[in-house]
N, C-alpha and C positions, 0 to 999 in steps of 0.2 A: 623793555617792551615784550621781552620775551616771554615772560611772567604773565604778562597780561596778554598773549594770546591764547599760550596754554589754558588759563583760565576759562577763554571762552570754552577750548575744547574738552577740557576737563565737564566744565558745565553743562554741554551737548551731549555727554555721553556717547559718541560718535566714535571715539577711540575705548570705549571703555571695554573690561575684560580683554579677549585677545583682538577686538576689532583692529588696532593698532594694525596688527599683523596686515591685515587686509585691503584697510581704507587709509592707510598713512597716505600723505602728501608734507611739503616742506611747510614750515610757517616762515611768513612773512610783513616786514611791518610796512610793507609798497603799497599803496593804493593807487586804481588809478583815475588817472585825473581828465577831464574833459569841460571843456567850456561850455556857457551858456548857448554861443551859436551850437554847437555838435550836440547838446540836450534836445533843442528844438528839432536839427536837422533828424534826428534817433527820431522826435515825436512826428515828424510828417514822412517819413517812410515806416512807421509804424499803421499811420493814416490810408499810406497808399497799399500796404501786406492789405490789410483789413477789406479794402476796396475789391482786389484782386482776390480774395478768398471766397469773396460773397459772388463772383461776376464765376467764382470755377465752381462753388457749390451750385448755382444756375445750371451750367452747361451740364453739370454731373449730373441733377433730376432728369434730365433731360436724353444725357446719353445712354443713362440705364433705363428708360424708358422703354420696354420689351415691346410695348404696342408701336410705336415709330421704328424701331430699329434703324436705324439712318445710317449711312454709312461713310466713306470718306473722312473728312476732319473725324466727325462725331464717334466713328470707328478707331481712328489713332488714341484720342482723347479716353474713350473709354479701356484701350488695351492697356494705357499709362496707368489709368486711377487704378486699376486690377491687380497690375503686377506685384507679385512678393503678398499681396495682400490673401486671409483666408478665407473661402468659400461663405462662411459666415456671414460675413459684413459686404459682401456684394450688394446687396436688395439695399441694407441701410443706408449706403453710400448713398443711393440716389432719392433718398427719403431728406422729407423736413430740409425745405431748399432756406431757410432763413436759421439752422443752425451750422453757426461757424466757430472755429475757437475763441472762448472768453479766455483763455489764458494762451499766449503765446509765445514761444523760443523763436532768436533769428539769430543765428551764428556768425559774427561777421570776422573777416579778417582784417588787416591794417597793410596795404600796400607801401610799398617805396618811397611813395609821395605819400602819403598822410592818410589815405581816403580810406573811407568804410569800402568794402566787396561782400557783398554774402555768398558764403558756405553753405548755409544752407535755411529754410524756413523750413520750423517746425511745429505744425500747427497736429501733431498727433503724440504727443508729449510730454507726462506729466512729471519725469525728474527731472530735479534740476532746483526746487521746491526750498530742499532742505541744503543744499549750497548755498543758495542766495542768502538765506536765511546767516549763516554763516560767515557770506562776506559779509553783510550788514555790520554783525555782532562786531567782525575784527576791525571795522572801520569805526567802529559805537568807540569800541576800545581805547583805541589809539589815537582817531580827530575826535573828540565827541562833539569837538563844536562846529564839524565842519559840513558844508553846504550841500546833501545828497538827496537823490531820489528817493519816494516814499516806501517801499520796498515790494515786494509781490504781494506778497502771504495777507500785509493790512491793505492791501486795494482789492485783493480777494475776498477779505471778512468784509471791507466796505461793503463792495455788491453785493455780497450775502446778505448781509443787513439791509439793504434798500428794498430788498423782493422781501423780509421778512423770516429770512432764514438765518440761523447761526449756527446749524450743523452741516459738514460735509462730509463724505466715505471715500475714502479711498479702497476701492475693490482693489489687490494686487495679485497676479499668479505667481504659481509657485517657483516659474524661472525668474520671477523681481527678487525673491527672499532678498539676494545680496544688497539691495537697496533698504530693507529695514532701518540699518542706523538715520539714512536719509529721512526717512518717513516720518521717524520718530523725530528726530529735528523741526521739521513741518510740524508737527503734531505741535511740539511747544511753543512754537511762534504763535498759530493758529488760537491757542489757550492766552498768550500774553496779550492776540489783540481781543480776547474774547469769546470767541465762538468754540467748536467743536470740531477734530477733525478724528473720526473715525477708521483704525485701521482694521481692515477686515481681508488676512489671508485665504486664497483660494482653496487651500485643505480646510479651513475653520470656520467658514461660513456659513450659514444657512440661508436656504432658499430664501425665506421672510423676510431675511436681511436684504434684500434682494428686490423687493416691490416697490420699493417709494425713493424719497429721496433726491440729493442732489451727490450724484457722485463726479468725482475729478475726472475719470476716464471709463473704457470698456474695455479692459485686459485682452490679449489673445491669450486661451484658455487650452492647456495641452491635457490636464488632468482631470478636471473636472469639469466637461464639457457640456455636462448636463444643465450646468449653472445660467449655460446661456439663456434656457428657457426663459425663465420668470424678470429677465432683467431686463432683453426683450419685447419681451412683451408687454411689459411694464412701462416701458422708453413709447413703445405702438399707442399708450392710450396716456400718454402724457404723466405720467405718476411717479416715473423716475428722468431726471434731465443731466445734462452731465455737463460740465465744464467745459471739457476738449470732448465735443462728438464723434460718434463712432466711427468718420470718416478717413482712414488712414490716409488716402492716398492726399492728404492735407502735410502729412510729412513727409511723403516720399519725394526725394532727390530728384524723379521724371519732371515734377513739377516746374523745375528752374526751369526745362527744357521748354518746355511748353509756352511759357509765360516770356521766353528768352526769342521763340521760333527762331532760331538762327540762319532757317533752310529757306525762307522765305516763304513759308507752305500760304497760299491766296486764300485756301479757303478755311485756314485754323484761323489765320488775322482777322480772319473778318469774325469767326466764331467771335474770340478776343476781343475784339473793339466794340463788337453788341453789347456783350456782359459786361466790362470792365471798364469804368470809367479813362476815356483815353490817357488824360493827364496823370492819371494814379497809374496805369500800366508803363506808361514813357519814363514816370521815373525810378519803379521799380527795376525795370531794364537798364536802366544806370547804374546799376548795384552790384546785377547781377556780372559776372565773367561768360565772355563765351560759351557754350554751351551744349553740346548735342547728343541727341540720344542713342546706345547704341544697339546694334542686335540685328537678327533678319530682316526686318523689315524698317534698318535705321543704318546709319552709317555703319560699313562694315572694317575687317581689317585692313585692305588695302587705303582705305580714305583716313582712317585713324593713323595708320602707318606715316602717311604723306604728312598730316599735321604736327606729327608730334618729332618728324623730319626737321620742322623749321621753328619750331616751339616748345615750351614746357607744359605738360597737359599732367591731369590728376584723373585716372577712372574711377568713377565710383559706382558700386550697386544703388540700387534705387532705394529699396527698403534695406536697414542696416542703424546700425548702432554706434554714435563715433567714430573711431577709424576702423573699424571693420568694414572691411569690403573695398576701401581706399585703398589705389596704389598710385605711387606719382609712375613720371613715361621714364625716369631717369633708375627705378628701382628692377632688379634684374628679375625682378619676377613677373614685370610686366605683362610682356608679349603672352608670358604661360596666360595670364589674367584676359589677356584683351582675345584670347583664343576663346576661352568660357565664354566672356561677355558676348563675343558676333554671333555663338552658337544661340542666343538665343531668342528671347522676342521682344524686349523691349525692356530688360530687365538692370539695364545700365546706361548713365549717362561717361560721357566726356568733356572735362571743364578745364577751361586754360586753367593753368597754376596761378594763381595769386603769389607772388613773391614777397613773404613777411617782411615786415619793417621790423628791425630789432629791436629792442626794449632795453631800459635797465631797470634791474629791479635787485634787491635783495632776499636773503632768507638767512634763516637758523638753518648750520651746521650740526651736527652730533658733534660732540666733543667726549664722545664716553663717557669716562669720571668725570671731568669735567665739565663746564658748565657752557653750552652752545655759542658757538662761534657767530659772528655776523658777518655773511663773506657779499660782495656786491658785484654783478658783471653786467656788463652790458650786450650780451647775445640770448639772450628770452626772447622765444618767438611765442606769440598769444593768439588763444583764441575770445574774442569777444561775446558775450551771449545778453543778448539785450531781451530782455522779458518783459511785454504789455498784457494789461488785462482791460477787455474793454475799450480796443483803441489809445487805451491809456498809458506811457510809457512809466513803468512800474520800477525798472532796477536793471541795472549794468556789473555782472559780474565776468571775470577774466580770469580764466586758466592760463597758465603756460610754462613751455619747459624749455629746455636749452636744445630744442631738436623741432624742426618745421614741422614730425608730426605729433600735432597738440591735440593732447587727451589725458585724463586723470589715470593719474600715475602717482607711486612712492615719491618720483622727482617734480613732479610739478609745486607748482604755489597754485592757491585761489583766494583771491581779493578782490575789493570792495570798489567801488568808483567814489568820487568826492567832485564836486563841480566848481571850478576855481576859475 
């Protein structure tokens, strides 16, 4: 099997030249496995994200609304969507209340008892593309004939093709470069179901490249900021659309909190229960863990302190990248972290720990000269990342490493789902 993974990765070019160096992870011939019930259950909490994305894009036209300026809830709600986020995408945020993401990440965890928990919804997002792709290929590999989801990348060229398009852009800046090999993996799936997927970096673009189109996302832009002009303005009169809209705070971590209210706030619930159909809200709060937000004007150290006294809690920054910004309450650089976070405004949540269910799984060894080992354990702790397009639940791919904090790594695996 080993032969036939390499294969695939040999064929992604993903490793190729010194990328190795870079983007190694272990290979593995695990896939993992989920029933027909836990398919469905992925497709009706994918139904209810969906719900609650459309009922926060509502509140959000509404709270950036300069001419109401409301305050209260609609003052919290709005300091949330803001935070971490750049001056740029303010105005946009509260634009085009019926654009929400057609492609979606939900990071779940796998509790003690069996159950899905989300880590997080990422509805501001667009890697993650050329992994899937990837699981796909290692599970093409090794089950070819076995029962899986349709994959991202062909439920993406489907939609394209239903409105009539078969080219997409992906604009990237120039702090993505390291995700190229990824891109480029997207790009050949994207050709194998048909379509186009153009990469266009932030040094090598031009403006004109810039006016039309469907692009996958809207960069945060350090170098060439001028770029924002015409793409802009181009989004203003409808000539360019984007997959994941300009709306960040659709990714930001505030959001669990919000949609979680832990505090009981009377008058966000009720914001809440306007927009958000009840029974899609009720059960995505089943998903969610505990939840609060922290900073001046949110739980401070003393109350974080007393929590994390009688419990296992994980802080995390709002806007952030994988485990950046995450610290569990058991890691000694806590307290230094949970001093940042009260200093400031809203800039971090507080989420009980989900305690991973362990896994077993396999990988290839190095074996030097010789020829790679297959070693098996059973303490892989995983992250889930379940990807819809469309409402649609598209693809279930899984990192994980032998350490609760799961993130791509030289030691991790990444694998494929199969439905048995």
């Amino acid at each position: 099997m080993y032969q036939q993974l390499r294969a695939v990765v040999d064929a992604s070019g993903i490793w190729s030249g010194n990328r190795e160096r870079t983007h190694a992870f272990l290979l593995s011939p695990s896939v993992y496995q989920i029933t027909p019930a836990q398919r469905d259950e992925l497709q009706d909490l994918g139904r209810a994200i969906f719900d609650c994305l459309s009922g926060l894009s509502h509140i959000g036209v509404i709270a950036y609304d300069q001419s109401l300026n409301y305050t209260g809830a609609w003052r919290l709600v709005r300091k949330v969507f803001s935070t971490g986020v750049p001056q740029i995408y303010q105005e946009l945020q509260g634009m085009n209340v019926k654009d929400i993401p057609r492609l979606l990440k939900v990071d779940l965890m796998v509790d003690q008892d069996g159950n899905f928990k989300i880590a997080e919804i990422d509805g501001h997002n667009k890697h993650g593309l050329g992994y899937s792709t990837l699981g796909k290929r290692f599970r093409q590999a090794i089950y070819p004939d076995a029962r899986a989801l349709p994959g991202t990348v062909k439920l993406l060229v489907t939609e394209m093709q239903r409105t009539g398009q078969d080219v997409a852009k992906l604009f990237f800046a120039d702090q993505e470069r390291f995700y190229l090999p990824e891109f480029e993996v997207a790009q050949q799936e994207f050709a194998a179901e048909g379509a186009t997927l153009q990469l266009l970096p932030e040094l090598q673009v031009s403006s004109a490249q810039l006016q039309d189109g469907i692009f996958l996302d809207l960069p945060f832009l350090y170098k060439r900021t001028a770029l924002y002009t015409p793409i802009i303005a181009s989004y203003r009169t409808g000539q360019v659309r984007f997959v994941i809209p300009p709306k960040p705070f659709m990714g930001a971590k505030g959001l669990l909190a919000i949609v979680r209210n832990d505090t009981g706030d009377e008058l966000l619930e009720s914001l809440l229960q306007t927009f958000i159909k009840p029974k899609s809200l009720e059960l995505v709060r089943r998903y969610i863990p505990p939840t609060l937000l922290v900073g001046k004007m949110a739980a401070g150290m003393e109350q974080v302190q007393a929590l994390t006294a009688t419990n296992r809690y994980v802080l995390k920054e709002s806007i952030s990248s994988g485990m950046k910004g995450t610290v569990f309450s058991d890691d000694p650089a806590f307290n230094q972290t949970l001093k940042v976070a009260s200093a400031t405004q809203l800039n971090w949540i507080l989420q009980e720990e989900v305690v991973n269910q362990p896994q077993t799984f396999s990988w290839y060894e190095n074996g030097g000269n010789r020829a790679p080992v297959l070693r098996t354990a059973d303490d892989w702790f995983m992250r889930v990342t379940v990807q819809y397009v469309q409402h649609q639940l598209a693809d279930v791919i899984v990192t994980a490493r032998r350490d609760k904090a799961v993130h791509g790594a030289k030691d991790c695996i990444q694998i494929g789902t199969v439905i048995v």
